[in-house]
C-alpha positions, 0 to 999 in steps of 0.5 A: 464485452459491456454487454456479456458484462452486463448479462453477467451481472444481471444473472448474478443479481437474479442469483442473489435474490433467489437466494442462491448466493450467501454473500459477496467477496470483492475488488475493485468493484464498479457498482455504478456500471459492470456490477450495479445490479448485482449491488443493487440486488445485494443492498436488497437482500441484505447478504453480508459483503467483504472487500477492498478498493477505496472508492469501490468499498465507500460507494457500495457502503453509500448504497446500503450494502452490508459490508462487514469487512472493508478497507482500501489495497494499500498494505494488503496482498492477495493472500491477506485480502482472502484470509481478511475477508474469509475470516469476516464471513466465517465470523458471520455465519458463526463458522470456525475458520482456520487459514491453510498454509500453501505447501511445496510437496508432491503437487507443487509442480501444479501449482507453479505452472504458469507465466512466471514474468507474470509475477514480477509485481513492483508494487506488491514487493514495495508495498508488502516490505513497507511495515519493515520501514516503519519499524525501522522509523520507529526505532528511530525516533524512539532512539532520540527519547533519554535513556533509549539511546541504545536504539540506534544499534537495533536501528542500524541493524534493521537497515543493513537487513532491509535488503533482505526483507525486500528479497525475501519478499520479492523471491517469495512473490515471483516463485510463487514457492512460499517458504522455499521462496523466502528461503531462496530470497533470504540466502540472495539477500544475505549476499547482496546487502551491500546492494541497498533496497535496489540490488535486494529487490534485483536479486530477491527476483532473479532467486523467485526465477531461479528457483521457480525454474529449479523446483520445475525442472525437478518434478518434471524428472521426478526428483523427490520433493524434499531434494528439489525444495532444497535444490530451489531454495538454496542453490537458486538462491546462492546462485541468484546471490552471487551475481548480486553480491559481484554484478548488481550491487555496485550498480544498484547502490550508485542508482539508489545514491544517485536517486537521493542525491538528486531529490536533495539536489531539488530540496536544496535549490527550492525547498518551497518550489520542492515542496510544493511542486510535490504537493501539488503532483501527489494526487494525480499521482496516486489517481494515475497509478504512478504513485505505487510504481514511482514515489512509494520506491523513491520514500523507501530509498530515502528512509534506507539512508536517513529513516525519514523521507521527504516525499514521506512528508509530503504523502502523509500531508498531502495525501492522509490529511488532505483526505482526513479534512475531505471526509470530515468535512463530509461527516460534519456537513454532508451534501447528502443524506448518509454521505457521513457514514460513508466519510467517517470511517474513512476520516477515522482510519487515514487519522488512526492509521496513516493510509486509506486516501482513497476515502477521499475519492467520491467526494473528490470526484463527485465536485470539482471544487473538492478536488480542486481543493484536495490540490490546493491543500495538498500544494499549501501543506507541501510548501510549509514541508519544504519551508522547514526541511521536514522530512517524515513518514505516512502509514503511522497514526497522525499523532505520531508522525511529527514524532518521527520526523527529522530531529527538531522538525516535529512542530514544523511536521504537525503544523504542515499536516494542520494546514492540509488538514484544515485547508481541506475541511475548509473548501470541502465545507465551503464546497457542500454548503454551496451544493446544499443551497443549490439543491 
């Protein structure tokens, strides 16, 4: 299989310097093994590049490549990779470019062929309904500011409709229906709010089944369109709604309780040890890929009970500054020549935007000292975290989120996310001037 890779890559990149080939989309791409020629052919040539994967994206830009559009997967899906990177070449070339919106007419039967157990994709749901946390965080903190007071309605209001959001989204998903997807997520939500973020997540998947088989078993018998997108969406979603409102939602709301009571059960006992221990664990986390199946979905559970999380804490501590003192590190003192244009926008959008850790990873991986100190910071941070009771939010600027801390914890959240921070930029630094003196 390495080798039919490498042919491939080898043909493309013959491709790409014969000018057969006006640019590049990408995900995750190896340009150190199953795609360096093509790479290598693409830094050549100069053809424009758009893609997402952190170390993937910062690698092929090291290399000379000309991205025009880069960023690393969390917050994005399939369908905002493609209009994200569509829309950078189509602004290229000067060519007018307008998304198309996927329908549910005549040719749906078609389109919802496939393996539909396939679809159930935890990670896309959590990630893709996380924006509908942040608002609900922000309307939060913004209730504390005098005279806003009157938030704290619009802040209940956008936690009863979170299992909504996250069956709507999860309907959509599975069904793979677009909008009769929504509708059927929507109705199943509606009726298994009492559930929490669980039994919407539960529901809104069993609605996507539901109504995917519902819509198929309607073309298949030439029922009209209009009848089985009504049929898919609404009796698929009544159904699946019903036995989440009487079946899943006790159970859901014991095990989303029970999951909490446990994370302050630990908080309680050690708050340091906690905090630390959480620190510590986050990066191999995330590199392992359990960050996404695991931690993501515990952070929501916790901001659908207070509007803060304490693994929130740890992750924007941990995690984006950690990864904001690696990469400034690299831009003020690299060990390479061009390794801070690679690092700069990393730092710039983990400082800005709250994500994009991944910025961190050819440095990490490329010294062991680095990562070791990626660990080290990562572990300090948490334990001042703990320390202080903070409990926080990644995914927001780095000037806001001590704003959106628990109340009268927003010093102790700035100080933690100084101390990552600043612990990275140390040993990172400390790091390239040894290899600097070495090389």
């Amino acid at each position: 299989m390495n080798e039919k890779a490498s042919e491939a890559d080898r043909e493309l990149a013959e491709q790409i310097r014969g000018g057969q080939i006006d640019g590049i989309m990408f995900v995750s791409a190896d340009p150190d093994g199953a795609n360096c020629q093509a790479v290598q052919a693409a830094a050549e040539t100069g053809i424009p590049m758009a893609g997402t994967g952190g170390s993937g994206v910062a690698r092929i830009q090291n290399l000379g490549c000309n991205v025009i559009s880069a960023s690393g997967t969390t917050g994005t899906t399939n369908r905002t990779r493609a209009v994200a990177f569509t829309t950078s070449l189509a602004k290229n070339w000067d060519i007018r470019y307008m998304p198309v919106i996927g329908n549910t007419g005549a040719g749906a039967a078609q389109k919802t062929e496939g393996n539909i157990w396939k679809r159930i994709n935890f990670r896309g749901i959590m990630m893709t309904s996380l924006p509908a946390f942040i608002a609900m965080a922000l309307c939060l903190a913004l209730s504390k500011i005098p005279g806003l007071s009157s938030l704290s309605d619009v802040f209940d209001t956008l936690v009863s409709a979170l299992p909504i959001v996250i069956c709507a989204i999860a309907a959509k998903q599975v069904s793979g229906l677009d909008e009769v997807g929504v509708v059927a997520g929507i109705t199943a939500g509606i009726l298994s709010v009492d559930g929490g973020i669980l039994g919407g997540l539960i529901a809104g998947i069993l609605a996507g089944v539901l109504a995917y088989y519902i819509i198929v078993f309607c073309f298949r018998h030439k029922v009209p369109g209009t009848t089985a997108n009504i049929a898919a969406g609404g009796l698929g979603g009544m159904i699946a709604g019903l036995i989440g409102k009487f079946a899943i939602a006790p159970v859901a709301l014991i095990i989303g309780n029970g999951i909490c009571s446990i994370i302050n059960a630990a908080i309680s006992f050690n708050p340091v040890l906690a905090g630390a221990v959480s620190g510590l664990l986050i990066w191999p986390a995330i590199i392992g890929g359990v960050y996404h199946a695991a931690i993501l979905p515990i952070v929501l559970l916790e901001m659908e009970e207070m509007g803060f999380s304490f693994l929130g804490a740890i992750d924007m501590t941990g995690l984006v500054m950690v990864s904001a003192g690696i990469t400034l590190a690299n831009v003020i003192m690299p060990k390479q020549k061009g390794e801070a244009a690679v690092a700069l926008p990393g730092c710039i959008i983990n400082i800005c935007f709250g994500t994009f850790v991944e910025a961190a990873y050819p440095f990490m991986f490329s010294n062991r000292l680095v990562f070791a100190g990626a660990l080290i910071s990562a572990t300090l941070s948490g334990a001042v975290v703990g320390m202080f009771d903070v409990k926080g939010t990644a995914y927001v600027p780095a000037v806001v989120a001590p704003f959106m801390a628990n109340e009268g914890k927003g010093l102790a959240f700035a100080a933690a996310m100084l101390v990552a921070m600043g612990a990275a930029f140390a040993i990172t630094l400390f790091a390239n001037m040894l290899e600097r003196k070495k090389n």
